[in-house]
N, C-alpha and C positions, 0 to 999 in steps of 0.2 A: 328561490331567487337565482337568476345568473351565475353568480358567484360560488353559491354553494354548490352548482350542478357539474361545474365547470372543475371543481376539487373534486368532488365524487368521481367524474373522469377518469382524472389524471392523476388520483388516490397513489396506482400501480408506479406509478414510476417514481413518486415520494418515496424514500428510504429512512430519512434521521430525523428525526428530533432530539432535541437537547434537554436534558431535565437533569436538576442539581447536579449539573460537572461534568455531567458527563453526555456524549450521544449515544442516544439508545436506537434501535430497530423502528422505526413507526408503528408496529402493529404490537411492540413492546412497550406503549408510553402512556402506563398504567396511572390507578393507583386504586386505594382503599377504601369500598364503600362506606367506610367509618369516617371515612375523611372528614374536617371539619369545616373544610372549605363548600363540601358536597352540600351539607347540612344547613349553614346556617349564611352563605354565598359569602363567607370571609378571603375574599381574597380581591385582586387589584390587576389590570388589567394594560395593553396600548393595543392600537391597531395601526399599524406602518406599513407605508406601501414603497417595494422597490423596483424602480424605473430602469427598462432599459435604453438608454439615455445614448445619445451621437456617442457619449465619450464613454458608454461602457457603465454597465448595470453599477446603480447608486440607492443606497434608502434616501429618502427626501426629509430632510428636520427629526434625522433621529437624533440628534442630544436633545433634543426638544422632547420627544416620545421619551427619553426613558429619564428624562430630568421631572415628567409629567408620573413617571411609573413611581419613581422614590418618593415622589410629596404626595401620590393618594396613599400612599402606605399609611403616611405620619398618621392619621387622625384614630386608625387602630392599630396604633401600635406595635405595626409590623415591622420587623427589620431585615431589611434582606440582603442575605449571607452572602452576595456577591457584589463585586464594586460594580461601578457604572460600565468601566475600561472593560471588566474580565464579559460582563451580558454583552456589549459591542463587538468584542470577538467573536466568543461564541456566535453571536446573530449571524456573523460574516460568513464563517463555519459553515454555520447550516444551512444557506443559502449557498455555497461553493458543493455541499455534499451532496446537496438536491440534484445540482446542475440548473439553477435557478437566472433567469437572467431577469425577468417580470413578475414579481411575486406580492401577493399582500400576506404582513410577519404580528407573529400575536406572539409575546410577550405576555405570563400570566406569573404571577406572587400571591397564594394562597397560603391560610391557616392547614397544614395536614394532618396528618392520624394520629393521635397518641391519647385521649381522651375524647369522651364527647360532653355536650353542658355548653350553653350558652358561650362561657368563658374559654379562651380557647387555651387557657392556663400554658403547658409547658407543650404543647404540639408545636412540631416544630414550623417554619416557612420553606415550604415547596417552591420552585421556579423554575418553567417549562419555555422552552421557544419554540414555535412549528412555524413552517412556511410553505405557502403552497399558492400556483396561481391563479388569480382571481382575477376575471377583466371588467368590465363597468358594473356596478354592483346593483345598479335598478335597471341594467341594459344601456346597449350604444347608442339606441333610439330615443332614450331618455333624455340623453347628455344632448340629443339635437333639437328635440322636439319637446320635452318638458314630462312631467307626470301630473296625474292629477291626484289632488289629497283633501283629507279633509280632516274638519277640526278635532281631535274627537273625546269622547267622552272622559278619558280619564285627565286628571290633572298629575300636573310635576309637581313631587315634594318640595317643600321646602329647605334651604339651606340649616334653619333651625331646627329640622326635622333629622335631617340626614345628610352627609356634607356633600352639595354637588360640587363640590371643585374637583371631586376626586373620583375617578374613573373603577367606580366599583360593583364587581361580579354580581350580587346579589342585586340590586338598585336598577338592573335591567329586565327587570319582571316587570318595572314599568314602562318600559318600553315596546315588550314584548308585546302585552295588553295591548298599547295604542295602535302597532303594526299593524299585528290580526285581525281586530277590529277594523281598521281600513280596510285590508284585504278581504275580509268578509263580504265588504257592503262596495266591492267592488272599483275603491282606489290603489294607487300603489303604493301611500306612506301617507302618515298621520303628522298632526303637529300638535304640538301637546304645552295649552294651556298653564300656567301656574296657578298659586291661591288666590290670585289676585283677579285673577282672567284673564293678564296678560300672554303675549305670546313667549312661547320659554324658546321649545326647540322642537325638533323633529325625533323619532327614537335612538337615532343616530348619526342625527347632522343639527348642524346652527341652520337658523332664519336668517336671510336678507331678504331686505323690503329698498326696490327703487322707486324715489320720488320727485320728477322733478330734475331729472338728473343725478339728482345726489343718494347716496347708500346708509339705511339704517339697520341697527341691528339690536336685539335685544343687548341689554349691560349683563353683564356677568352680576348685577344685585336681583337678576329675573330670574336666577335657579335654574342657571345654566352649564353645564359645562364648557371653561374656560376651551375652545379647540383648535390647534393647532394651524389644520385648514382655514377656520375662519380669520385668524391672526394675520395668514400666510395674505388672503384674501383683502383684508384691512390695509394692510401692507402695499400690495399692488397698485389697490384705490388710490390712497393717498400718493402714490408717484405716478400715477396719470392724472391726478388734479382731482379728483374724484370725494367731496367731501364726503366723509365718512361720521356718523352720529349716529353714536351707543348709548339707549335711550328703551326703557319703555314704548313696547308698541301693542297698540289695542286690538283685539280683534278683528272689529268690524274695520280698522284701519287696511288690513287685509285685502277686503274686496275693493278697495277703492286701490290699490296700488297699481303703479304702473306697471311694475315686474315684480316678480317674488324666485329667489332662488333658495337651493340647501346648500350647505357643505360639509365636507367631511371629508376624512381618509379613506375610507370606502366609496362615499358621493360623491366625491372631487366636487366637481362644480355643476349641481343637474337645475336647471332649468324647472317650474312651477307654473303648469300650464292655467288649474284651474284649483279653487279651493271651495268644497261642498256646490261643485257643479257652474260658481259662478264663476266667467271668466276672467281671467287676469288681464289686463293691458289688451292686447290684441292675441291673445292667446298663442303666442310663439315665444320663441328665446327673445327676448326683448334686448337691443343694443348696447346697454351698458352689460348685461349678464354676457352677452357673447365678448363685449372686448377682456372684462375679465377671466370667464373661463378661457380664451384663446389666450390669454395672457399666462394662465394656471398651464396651462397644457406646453404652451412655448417653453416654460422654463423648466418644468420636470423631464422634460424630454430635451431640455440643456440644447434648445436653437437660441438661445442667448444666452450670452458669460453674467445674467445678475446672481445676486448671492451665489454665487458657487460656495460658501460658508455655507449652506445650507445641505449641501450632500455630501453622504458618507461612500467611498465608491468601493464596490465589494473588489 
């Protein structure tokens, strides 16, 4: 992917990462194959992206990311050894040490080393910041022109199965799966069903469906993760008039839509040309998708004063 090739680059001129308390070397920001985080994918995640902005490099809705970091903890038990304030710094830190002015920031809280066994008993919670730049994450081509995807074979757990509200390390095997398999059978990202055969999500973005002019999107009772961008998204809609309805959406509802977009911290706002070959709409960025995405990109990049509550500026 773009993104990852685009780090690999520019790896060299990365220096710090942060890991419990302290900044370490980059090529120093270890840890123990014992780990338990390694083993058994116990640990909790965000992915934030900071913009360099008219008014000077900003995270976009980080109290959000790491108000979303503390509550995937809750559900195993994790407690992590730093306040919300002391990770905000540090984040700032690491991004000032980088010499970072555009970057996407991973935030991770993992079970670590001191036992192994299911139980992750008295190991203690690890917590790592890296930051490195990353620019359209399915390409810039994407963001104009759309990707195509398709349905695929695997399904999203369920809530009662495993808590999707909460952004957790291990629980992206299923995502992985949907990826590959797109990219195998020659799309560039998958969308991934629930038990129902509704549409849940992408493996690292929300579904919007336009219809009609108006915007739907799976509920958060579809076994989805709750996502920030898509919120941000929701947001926008509703103050250009844009009714918005959080709702079960069927599959085959899919090929009949007028538009279909993703979202995400990574996927900002990309455009869905086609889904298993069939076309979307007129198979372009369809109008309501461009005034929102131009809307997403206007304000991250701070050509208008809304929310400015929403960035944190390094």
């Amino acid at each position: 992917m773009p993104g990852f090739e685009q780090m690999r680059a520019e790896r060299d001129s990365l220096d710090t990462i942060w890991m419990n308390g302290e900044f370490t070397d980059w090529e120093d920001a270890t840890t123990h194959v014992l780990t338990h985080g390694l083993h058994y994918g116990t640990g909790v995640f965000e992915g934030a992206r900071c913009y360099d902005t008219e008014n000077g490099p900003a995270i976009f809705r980080w109290d959000a990311h790491v108000e979303r970091l503390f509550d995937s903890a809750k559900p195993y038990d994790m407690e992590i050894p730093f306040s919300k304030d002391e990770l905000t710094e540090a984040t700032l830190e690491v991004i000032r040490r980088n010499d970072l002015e555009s970057c996407y920031i991973r935030p991770v809280a993992y079970y670590g080393y001191h036992q192994l066994g299911v139980s992750p008993g008295d190991c203690p919670t690890d917590v790592a910041i890296a930051a490195w730049p990353w620019g359209a994450y399915l390409g810039e081509e994407a963001l104009r022109n759309g990707i195509d995807v398709m349905i695929s074979s695997w399904r999203k757990h369920a809530s009662s199965q495993i808590p999707t509200n909460a952004k957790t390390n291990g629980l992206y095997v299923n995502s992985l799966l949907a990826g590959e398999e797109a990219r195998r059978n020659g799309y560039e990202e998958a969308i991934v069903l629930n038990k129902e055969g509704n549409v849940a999500e992408g493996p690292g973005e929300n579904v919007f469906m336009v219809r009609d002019g108006e915007l739907y999107t799976p509920s958060l009772s579809e076994s989805i993760l709750d996502g920030i961008t898509r919120d941000t998204v929701i947001t926008l809609a509703e103050e250009r008039g844009i009714p918005v309805h959080e709702t079960a959406i069927s599959r085959g509802e899919l090929n009949t839509a007028d538009e279909l977009f993703f979202t995400g911290s990574a996927a900002e706002v990309t455009p869905i040309r086609k889904v298993d070959n069939v076309v979307i709409g007129e198979g372009t960025r369809g109008p309501v998708t461009e005034e929102l995405q131009s809307a997403f990109f206007d304000l991250v990049d701070r050509k208008t004063d809304e929310h400015d509550d929403w960035f944190t500026y390094i």
